[in-house]
N, C-alpha and C positions, 0 to 999 in steps of 0.2 A: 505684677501690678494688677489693682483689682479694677473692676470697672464703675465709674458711678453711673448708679440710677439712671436709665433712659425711661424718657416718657414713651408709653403705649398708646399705641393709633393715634398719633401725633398730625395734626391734620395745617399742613404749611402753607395752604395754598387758598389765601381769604378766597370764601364766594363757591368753592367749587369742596366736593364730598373728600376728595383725594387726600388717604393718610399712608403716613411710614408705620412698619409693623411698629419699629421700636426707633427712636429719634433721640438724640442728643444737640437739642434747637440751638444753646447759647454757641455751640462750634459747626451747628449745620451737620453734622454726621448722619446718616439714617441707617438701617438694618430691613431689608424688603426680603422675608425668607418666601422663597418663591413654591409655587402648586405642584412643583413634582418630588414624590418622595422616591424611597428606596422601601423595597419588601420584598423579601422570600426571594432573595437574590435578584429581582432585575425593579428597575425605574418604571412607576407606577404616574401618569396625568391624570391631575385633578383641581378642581379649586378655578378658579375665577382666570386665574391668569395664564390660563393655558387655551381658552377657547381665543377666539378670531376678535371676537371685539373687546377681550381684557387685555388682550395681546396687544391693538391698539390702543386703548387706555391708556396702557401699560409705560408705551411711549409717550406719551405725552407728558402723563406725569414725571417721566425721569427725564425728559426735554426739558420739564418745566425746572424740575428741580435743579437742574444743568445749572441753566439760565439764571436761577435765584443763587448759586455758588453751592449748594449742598453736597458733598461726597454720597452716593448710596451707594452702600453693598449689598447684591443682592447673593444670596443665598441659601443654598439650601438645606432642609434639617439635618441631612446627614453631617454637612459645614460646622452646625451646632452643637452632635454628637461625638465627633472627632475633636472639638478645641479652637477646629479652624477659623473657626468666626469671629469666638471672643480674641486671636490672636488676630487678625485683620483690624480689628475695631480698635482693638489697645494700639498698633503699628499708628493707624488714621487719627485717633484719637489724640498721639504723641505730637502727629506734624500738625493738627487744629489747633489744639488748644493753647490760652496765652500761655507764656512762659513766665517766669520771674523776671525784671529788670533790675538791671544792675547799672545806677545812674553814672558807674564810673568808665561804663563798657564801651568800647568802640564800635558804629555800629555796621553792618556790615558791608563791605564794598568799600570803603575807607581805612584808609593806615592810622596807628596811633601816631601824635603829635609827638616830636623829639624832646628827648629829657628837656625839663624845665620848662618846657610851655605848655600852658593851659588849656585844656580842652574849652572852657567859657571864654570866647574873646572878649565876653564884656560888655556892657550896654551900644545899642547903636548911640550915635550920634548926636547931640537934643532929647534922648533922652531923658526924664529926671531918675536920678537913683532911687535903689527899691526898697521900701518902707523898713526894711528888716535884716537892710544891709546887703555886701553880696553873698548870691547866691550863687 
């Protein structure tokens, strides 16, 4: 499965500078590849989110995010380089996003109705019938 387009420096949070590297808004998913890399054999700090007050920042934003329902994964380039990530994102991506509806399906935490009877009980009560017949 391939991934659709995320928007870059995707900024979710009206009023305040705070962006996801890479965001997939309509299912809330984000991607925060974080400050420390990999070089010449050992994990190199750098970049914003590794001193004391990105680090606080840092929480806040993904409190915030919490709190607004967004998944973020954060990770790192190497994540990137190996697969891991775009395989994290496609996993997340699967449990977000809608699915198809199938108006015959049963929905979940319910039994289907035994042969012969109808999933539509039918108009309530005083109802008038529906312009187009049943539905």
């Amino acid at each position: 499965m391939g991934l659709p387009d995320p928007v870059p420096e995707y900024r979710f949070w009206e009023g305040r500078k705070f962006a996801f590297d890479l965001a997939w808004p309509a299912v809330k998913v984000a991607v925060e590849v974080e400050g420390v890399t990999y070089t010449k054999g050992s994990y190199q700090l750098g970049g914003r989110h590794v001193s004391a007050r990105g680090f606080r920042q840092d929480l806040v934003k993904y409190a915030e995010a919490a709190a607004q329902g967004w998944v973020v994964l954060r990770v790192l380039p190497l994540h990137i380089k190996t697969g891991e990530a775009i395989t994290w994102v496609q996993r997340v991506l699967q449990t977000r996003a809608p699915l198809p509806v199938d108006p015959g399906a049963t929905p979940p935490g319910t039994s289907p109705p035994p042969l012969g009877v109808s999933h539509n009980p039918g108009p309530l009560p005083g109802t008038p019938p529906h312009p187009l017949g049943e539905t």
